[in-house]
C-alpha positions as CSV (number, residue, x, y, z in Angstrom):
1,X,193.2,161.5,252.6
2,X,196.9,160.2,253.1
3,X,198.6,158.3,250.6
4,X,197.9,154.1,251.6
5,X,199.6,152.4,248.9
6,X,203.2,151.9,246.9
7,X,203.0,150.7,244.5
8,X,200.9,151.2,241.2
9,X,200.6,148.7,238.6
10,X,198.1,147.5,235.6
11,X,197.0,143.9,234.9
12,X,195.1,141.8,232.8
13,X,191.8,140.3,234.6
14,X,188.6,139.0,233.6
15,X,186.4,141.3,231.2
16,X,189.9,143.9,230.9
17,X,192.4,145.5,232.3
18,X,192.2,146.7,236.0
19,X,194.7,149.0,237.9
20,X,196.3,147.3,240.9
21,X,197.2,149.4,244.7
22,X,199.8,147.2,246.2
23,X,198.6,143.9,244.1
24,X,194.7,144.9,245.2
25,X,192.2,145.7,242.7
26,X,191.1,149.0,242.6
27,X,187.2,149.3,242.9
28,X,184.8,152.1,241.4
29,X,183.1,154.6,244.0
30,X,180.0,152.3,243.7
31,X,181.9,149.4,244.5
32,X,181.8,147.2,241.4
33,X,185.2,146.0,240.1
34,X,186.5,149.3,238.5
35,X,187.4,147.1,234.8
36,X,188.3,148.8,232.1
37,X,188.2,147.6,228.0
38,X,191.8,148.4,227.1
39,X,195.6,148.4,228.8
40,X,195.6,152.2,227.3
41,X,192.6,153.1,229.6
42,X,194.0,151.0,232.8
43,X,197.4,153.2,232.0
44,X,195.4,156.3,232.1
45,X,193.9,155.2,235.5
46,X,197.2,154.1,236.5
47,X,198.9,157.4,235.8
48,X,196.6,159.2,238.6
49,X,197.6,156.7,241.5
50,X,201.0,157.1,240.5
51,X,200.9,161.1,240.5
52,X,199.2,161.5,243.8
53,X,201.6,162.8,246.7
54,X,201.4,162.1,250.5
55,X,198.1,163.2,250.1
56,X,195.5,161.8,247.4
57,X,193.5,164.7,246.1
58,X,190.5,163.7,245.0
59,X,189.4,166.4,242.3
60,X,192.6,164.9,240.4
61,X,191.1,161.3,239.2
62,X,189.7,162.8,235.9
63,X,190.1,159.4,234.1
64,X,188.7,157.3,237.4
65,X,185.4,159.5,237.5
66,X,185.0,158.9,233.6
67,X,185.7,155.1,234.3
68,X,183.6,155.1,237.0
69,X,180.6,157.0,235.8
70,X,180.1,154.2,233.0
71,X,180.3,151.3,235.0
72,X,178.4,152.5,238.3
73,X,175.8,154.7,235.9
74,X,175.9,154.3,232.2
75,X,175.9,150.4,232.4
76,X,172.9,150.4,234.2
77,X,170.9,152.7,232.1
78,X,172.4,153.7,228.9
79,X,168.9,155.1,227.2
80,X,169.2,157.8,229.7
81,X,172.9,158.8,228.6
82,X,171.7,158.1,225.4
83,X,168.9,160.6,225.5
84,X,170.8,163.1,227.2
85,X,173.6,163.2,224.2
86,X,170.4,163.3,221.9
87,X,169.4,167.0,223.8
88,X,173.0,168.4,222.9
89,X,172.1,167.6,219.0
90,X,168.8,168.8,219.2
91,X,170.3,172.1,220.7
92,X,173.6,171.9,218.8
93,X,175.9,175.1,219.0
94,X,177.2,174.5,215.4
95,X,173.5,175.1,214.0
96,X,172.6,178.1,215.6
97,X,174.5,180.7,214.1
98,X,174.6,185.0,213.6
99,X,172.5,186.5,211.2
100,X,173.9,186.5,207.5
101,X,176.4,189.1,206.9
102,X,177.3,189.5,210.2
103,X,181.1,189.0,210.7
104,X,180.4,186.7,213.2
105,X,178.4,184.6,211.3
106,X,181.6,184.5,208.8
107,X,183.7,183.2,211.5
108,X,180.6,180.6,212.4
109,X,180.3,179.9,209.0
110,X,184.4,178.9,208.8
111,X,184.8,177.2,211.6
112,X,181.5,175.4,211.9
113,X,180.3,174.8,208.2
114,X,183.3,172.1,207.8
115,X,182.1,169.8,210.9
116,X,178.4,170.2,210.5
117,X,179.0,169.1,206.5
118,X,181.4,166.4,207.6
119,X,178.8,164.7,210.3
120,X,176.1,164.9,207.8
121,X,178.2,162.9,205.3
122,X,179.0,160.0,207.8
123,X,175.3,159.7,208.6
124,X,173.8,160.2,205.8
125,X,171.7,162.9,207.6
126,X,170.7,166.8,207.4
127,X,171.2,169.3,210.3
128,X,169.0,172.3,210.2
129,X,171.5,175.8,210.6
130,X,169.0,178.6,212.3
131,X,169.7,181.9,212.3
132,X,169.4,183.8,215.6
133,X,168.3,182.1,218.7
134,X,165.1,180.5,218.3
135,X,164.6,177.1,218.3
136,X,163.9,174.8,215.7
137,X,163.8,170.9,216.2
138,X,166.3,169.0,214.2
139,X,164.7,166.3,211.3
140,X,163.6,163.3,213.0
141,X,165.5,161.1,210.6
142,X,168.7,163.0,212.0
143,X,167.9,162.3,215.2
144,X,167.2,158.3,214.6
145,X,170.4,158.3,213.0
146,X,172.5,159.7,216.1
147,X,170.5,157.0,218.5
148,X,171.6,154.5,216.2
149,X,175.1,156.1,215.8
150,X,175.1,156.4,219.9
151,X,174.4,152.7,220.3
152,X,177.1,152.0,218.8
153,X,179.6,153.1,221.3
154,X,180.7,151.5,224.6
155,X,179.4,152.7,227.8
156,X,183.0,154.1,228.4
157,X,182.8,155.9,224.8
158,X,179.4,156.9,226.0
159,X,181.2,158.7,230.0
160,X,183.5,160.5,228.0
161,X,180.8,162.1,225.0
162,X,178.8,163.2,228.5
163,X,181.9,166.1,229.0
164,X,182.8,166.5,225.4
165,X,179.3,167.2,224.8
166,X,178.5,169.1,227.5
167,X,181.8,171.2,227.3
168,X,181.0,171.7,223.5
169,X,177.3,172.2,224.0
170,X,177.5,170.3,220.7
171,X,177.2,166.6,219.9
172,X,178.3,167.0,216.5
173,X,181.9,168.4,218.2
174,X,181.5,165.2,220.2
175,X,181.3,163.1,217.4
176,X,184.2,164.7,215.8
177,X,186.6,164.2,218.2
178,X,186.2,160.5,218.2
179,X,186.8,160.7,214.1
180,X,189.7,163.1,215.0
181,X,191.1,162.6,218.5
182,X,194.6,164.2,218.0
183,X,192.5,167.9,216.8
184,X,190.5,167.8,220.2
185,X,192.3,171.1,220.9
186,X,191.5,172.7,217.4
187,X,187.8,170.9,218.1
188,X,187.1,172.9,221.1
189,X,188.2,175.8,219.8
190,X,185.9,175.8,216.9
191,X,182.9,175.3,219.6
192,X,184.1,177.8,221.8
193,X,183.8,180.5,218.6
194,X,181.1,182.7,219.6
195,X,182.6,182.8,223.5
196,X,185.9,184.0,221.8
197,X,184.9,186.3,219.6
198,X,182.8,188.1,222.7
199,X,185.8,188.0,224.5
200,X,188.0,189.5,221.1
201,X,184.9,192.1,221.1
202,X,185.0,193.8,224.9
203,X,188.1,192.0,226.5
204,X,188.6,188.8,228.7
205,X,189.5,188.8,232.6
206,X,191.8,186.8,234.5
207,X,188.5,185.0,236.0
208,X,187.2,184.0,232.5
209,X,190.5,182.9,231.0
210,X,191.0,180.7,233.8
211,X,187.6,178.8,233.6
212,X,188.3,178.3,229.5
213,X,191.6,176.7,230.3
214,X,189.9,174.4,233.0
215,X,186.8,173.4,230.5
216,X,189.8,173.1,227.7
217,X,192.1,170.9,229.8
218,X,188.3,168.6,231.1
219,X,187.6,168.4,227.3
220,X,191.1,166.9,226.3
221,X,191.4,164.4,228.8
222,X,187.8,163.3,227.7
223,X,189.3,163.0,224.3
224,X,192.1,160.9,226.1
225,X,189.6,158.7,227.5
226,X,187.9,158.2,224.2
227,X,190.8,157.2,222.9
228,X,192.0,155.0,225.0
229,X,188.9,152.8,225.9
230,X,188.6,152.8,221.7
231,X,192.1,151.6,221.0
């Protein structure tokens, strides 16, 4: 699609912040009023319009899909999102670890250990760690506590723990990075542990490094998001 507008701009409406094509509104792909909580988040928004070239490509409006998917989706059923963040904790990579001994399980054990500890402390919960690969359901208290924690958070906070969680296979890394925005990177990383050390193991190809830079670069703009619609 060719570039239609000029000028890109933020301002203050009813319920937020919106971003503005030439003095127009901008509207979500359902067609509500694409409003957002905080200047921060419009400026995010804002940034994409302003970046696009003759041409508006569509795969680049990160921030607008996240945006978009809690007002046209989440708003309208957020015990759906919310149950779907619950399956990440019930699943979550940082309990299901090598077998004791292993040197994987060391690195599991360093990198892991730290955030699983930290989340139970906030919540006043207990994760169960599992060894090897079978499952093993997580204590209901635990999970009551994470609906409750979930229920908390915004529908926007809600879009962008969809990708973090997804990308992390983890809640608990979710979680984290809204205690700890600024160490999304470091965050990732950690969840990405077993990947890596596969790839330290019997090598990495061009093909494989690229998709880890493109989930990497989708889990810090999520992080972004977070951020903003929180500030």
């Amino acid at each position: 699609m060719k570039r239609f507008y000029k000028d890109v701009a933020t301002a203050r409406t009813d319920g937020g912040w919106q971003v503005q094509l030439d003095g127009r509104g901008i509207k979500t792909q359902g067609g509500g009023q694409q409003i957002v909580p905080t200047e921060a988040a419009a400026q995010l928004l804002a940034s994409e319009w302003a970046a696009q070239g003759d041409k508006i490509d569509p795969k680049s409006f990160v921030y607008r899909d996240l945006a978009d998917l809690a007002l046209d989706t989440i708003a309208s059923d957020r015990e759906a999102t919310i149950t779907k963040l619950l399956a990440y904790a019930e699943t979550d990579t940082l309990c299901y670890r090598a077998e004791p001994g292993e040197a994987l399980f060391e690195r599991q054990e360093a990198l892991w250990e730290p955030l699983v500890t930290a989340c139970e402390k906030r919540l006043e919960v207990r994760f169960e760690r599992i060894s090897g690969i079978m499952h093993r359901a997580q204590p209901e208290a635990t999970m009551a506590a994470l609906r409750i924690r979930l229920e908390r958070e915004s529908d926007f906070t809600l879009a962008a723990l969809l990708t973090l969680g997804s990308l992390a296979a983890s809640l608990i890394t979710a979680l984290a990075v809204l205690e700890e925005t600024d160490e999304a990177e470091r965050l990732f990383t950690a969840a990405n542990a077993e990947e890596d050390w596969q790839a330290e193991l019997w090598g990495s190809d061009w093909e494989a490094e690229k998709v880890r830079a493109l989930r990497l670069e989708a889990f810090l703009r999520a992080a972004e998001f977070a951020a903003a619609v929180r500030t």
